[in-house]
N, C-alpha and C positions, 0 to 999 in steps of 0.2 A: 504493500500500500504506500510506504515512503516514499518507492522507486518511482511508481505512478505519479503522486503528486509533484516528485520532484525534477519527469519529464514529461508533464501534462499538465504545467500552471495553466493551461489558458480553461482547455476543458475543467479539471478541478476548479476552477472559478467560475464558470458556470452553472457545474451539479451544485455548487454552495450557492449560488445565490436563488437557482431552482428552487431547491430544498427548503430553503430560509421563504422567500416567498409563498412556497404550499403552506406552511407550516402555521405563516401569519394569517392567511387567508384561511386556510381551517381554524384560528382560534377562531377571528372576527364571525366569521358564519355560524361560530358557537355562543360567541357573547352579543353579539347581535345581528339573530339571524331577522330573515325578510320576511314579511309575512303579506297574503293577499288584502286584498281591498277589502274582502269580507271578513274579515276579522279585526276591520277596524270599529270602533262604538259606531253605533248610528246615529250619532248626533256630531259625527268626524264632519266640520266641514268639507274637506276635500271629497271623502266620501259620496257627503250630498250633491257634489259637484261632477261627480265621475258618475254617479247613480242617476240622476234626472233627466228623464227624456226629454227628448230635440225634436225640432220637427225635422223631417227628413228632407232636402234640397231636392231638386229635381234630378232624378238619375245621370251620372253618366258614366262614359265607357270608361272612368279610372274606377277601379274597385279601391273599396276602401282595406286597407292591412290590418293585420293583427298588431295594435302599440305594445313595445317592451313594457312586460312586466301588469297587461290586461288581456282581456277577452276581447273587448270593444272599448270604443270612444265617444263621448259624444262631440257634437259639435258645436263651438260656441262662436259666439263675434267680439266684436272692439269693446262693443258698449251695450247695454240692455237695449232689447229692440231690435238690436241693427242686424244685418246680412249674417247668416253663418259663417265665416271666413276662417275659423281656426279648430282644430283640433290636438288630442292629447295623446302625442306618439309617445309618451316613456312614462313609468309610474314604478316606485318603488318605496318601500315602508319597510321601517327599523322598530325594533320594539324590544325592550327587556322588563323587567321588573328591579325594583328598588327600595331598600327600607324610607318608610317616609322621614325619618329621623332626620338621612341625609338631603332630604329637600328640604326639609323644615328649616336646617342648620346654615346650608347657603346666603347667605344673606339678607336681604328683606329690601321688598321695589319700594320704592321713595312715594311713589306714588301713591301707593296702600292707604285705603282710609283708615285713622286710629278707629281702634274698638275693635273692626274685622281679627272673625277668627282668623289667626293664624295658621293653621294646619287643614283651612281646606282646601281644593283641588284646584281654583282660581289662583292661590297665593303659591301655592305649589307647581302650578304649571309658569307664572312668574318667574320664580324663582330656577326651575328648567333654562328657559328659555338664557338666562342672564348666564349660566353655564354654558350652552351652546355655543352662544357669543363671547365669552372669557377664551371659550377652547381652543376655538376657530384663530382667536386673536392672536393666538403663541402660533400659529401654523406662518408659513414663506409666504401664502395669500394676503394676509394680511397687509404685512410691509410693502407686495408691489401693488394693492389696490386699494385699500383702506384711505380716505381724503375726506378730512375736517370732520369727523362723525361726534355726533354731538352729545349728551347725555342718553344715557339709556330711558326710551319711554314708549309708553303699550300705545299711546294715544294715534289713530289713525294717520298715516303719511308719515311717517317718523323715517328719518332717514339710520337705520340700524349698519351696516358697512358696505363695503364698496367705494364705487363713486358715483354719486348723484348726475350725473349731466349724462354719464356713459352705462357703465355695466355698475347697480348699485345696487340694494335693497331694501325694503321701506315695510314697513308693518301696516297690515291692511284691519286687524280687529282680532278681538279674542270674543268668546263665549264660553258660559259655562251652565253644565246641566243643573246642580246646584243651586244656583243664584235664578236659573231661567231668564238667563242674557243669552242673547243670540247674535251671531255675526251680522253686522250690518255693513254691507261693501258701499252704499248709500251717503256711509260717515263722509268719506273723502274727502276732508278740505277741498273746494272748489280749484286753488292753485296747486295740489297736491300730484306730483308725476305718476299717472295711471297705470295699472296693471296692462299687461298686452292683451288682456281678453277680461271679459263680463265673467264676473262670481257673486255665487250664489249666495241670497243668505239661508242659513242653517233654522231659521223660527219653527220649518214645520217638521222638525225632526228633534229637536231640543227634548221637548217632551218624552221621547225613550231611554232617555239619562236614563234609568233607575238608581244607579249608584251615583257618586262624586265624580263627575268627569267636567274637564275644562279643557280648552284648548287656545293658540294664539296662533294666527296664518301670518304672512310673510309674502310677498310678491317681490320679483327679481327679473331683471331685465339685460340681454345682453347688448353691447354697444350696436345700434344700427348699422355702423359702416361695416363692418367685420361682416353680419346678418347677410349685408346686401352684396358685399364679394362673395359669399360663398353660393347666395343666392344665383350669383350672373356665372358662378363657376358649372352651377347644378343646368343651367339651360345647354352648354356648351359639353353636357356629359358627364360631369360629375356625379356618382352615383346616389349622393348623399346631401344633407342639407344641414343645417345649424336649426335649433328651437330658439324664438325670438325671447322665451324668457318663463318664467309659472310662478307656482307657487311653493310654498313649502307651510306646514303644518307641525306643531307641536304639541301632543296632548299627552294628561294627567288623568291618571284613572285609580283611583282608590278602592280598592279589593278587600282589604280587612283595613283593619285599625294600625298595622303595621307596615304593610307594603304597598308599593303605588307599581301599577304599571305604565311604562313612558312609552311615546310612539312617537318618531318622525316619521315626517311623511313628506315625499316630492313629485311632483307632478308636471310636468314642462310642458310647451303648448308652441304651437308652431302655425306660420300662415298656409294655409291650402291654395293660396293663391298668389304665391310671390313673384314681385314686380307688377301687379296686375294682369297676370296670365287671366285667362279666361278658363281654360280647362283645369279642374283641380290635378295638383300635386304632392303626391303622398312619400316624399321622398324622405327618409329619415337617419342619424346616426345609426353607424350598423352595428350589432351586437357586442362586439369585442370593443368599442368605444360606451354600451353602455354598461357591460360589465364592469368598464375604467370606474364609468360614475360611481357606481353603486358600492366600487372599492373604496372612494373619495367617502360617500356618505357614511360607511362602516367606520370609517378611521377615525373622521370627524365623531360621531356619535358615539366610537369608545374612548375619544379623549374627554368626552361629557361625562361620560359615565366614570372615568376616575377622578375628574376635577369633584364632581360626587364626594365620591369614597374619601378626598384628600381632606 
C-alpha cells in the first residue's frame, strides 16, 4: 500500500478526496435528509403554493416536464391576476428535529412584543431563522455578496443578505398556526423590490395547524443580466437555463414539550417565456447542477443546526 501511494500521488489523491466526499454527503443525507412536499405541515406556505391549482393556458406542442424534486408544477405570473408566465422547475426541503431548549436559548428578535410567550413556535421559528442567517454569514458567500445589510427584521421587504439592486434577499412575511397569523404577500411596502412571481397567502390552510407551527418565507432574486445571457445563450442551443429567482421557507413545529421539528424549504421559479418568446420554454438546470444545490442547502442547514447545538 506505501508503494502505491508513493507511485500513484495523483490517483491516491483522488480515491481520498472521492472517499472524503461520499463520506460527507452520506453524513449530510443523514442529518438532514430531504423530505417530499407532502410531509411538509399544511399550513407550509410554500406548500400552499406548490399545492393550489392554476388555471391551465391554452395547450401547446411544449409539454410540460417533470420539476427536480416534484410531480408537477403549477403555474404562476408576475403579479396576482396577471398572464401565467412562470413556473416551478426545482423544489427541495430539509428537515430535522431539535431540542427546543436550543431555540429557546439562541437569542431573542428585538422585535418581540414584551409579555409574548417565549417558547412558542413564532419566537422559535425567529429565533431559526437569525441562525440560518448567522451561519450562512461565516460561509465565502457572504464576503463576495453580502452589501450594506441592515438590522435583522421579520417586517415585510426587509432587505436580509445579498445585494439589493442585483442578486439579494428580502423577507416576504411569517405566519403562525398558533397565533392564527397568516402570510400576507399583500404587506409589501408599495417601494418594496418584488418577488419574481405572485404568492400565495397561506389564511385558508392556517387552520390545520393543530399543533404549534410557524413559519417565515424569504424571496430571492438572481441578477437580470447574468438571467438574460444565459437566457440568449439557451435560444442559440444551450440546453439549459438559469431560475430568475423563488423562495425559501423556514418552519417550527413543536411535537412534544421538548422537541421542535425545523424545515427548510426552497422553491425556485423560472420564466416560461424568456425574452418574450411566444412559445413556452421549459428549459431547466440539469440534474447534477441540482444535486450541486441541494448539497449547498444540506451544508448550509447543518451549519444551522450546530450554531444550534453551540
Amino acid at each position: 500500500m506505501t508503494a502505491f501511494i508513493r507511485h500513484r500521488p495523483l490517483l491516491t489523491g483522488v480515491l481520498t478526496i472521492t472517499i472524503a466526499a461520499y463520506l460527507t454527503k452520506r453524513h449530510l443525507n443523514k442529518t438532514c435528509p430531504r423530505i417530499p412536499i407532502t410531509d411538509l405541515p399544511k399550513s407550509s406556505a410554500c406548500r400552499n403554493l406548490v399545492s393550489t391549482p392554476t388555471d391551465t393556458p391554452t395547450p401547446t406542442p411544449t409539454p410540460t416536464p417533470t420539476p427536480w424534486g416534484l410531480e408537477s408544477s403549477p403555474l404562476l405570473s408576475r403579479s396576482p391576476d396577471g398572464d401565467k408566465t412562470h413556473w416551478i422547475p426545482s423544489y427541495v426541503a430539509l428537515q430535522a428535529e431539535v431540542p427546543i431548549s436550543q431555540l429557546e436559548e439562541y437569542g431573542t428578535h428585538r422585535d418581540e412584543p414584551r409579555g409574548r410567550k417565549k417558547n412558542d413556535a413564532y419566537h422559535l421559528m425567529q429565533n431559526l431563522v437569525t441562525a440560518f442567517l448567522d451561519a450562512r454569514a461565516t460561509g465565502p458567500e457572504a464576503f463576495l455578496l453580502d452589501r450594506s445589510i441592515p438590522p435583522l427584521s421579520f417586517s415585510p421587504g426587509t432587505h436580509l443578505f445579498g445585494r439589493a439592486t442585483s442578486m439579494g434577499a428580502f423577507m416576504l412575511g411569517s405566519w403562525s398556526s398558533g397565533r392564527r397569523l397568516a402570510l400576507q404577500p399583500g404587506d409589501l411596502p408599495a417601494d418594496a423590490i418584488k418577488p419574481v412571481t405572485e404568492f400565495y397567502s397561506n389564511q385558508g390552510v392556517i387552520k390545520y395547524g393543530w399543533r404549534d407551527e410557524a413559519g417565515a418565507v424569504m424571496y430571492w432574486k438572481f441578477p437580470d443580466g447574468l438571467v438574460r445571457a444565459v437566457d440568449g445563450a439557451a435560444v442559440y442551443g444551450l440546453p439549459w437555463r438559469l431560475m430568475e429567482g423563488g423562495f425559501q421557507e423556514y418552519i417550527v413545529e413543536k411535537v412534544s414539550e421538548e422537541m421542535a421539528r425545523v424545515t427548510y424549504v426552497c422553491v425556485e421559479c423560472a420564466d416560461m417565456y424568456p425574452g418574450g418568446r411566444l412559445m413556452r420554454d421549459f428549459k431547466m438546470l440539469p440534474w447534477l447542477f441540482y444535486e450541486a444545490h441541494v448539497l449547498y442547502a444540506q451544508v448550509l442547514w447543518w451549519k444551522t443546526l450546530r450554531r444550534l447545538r453551540s
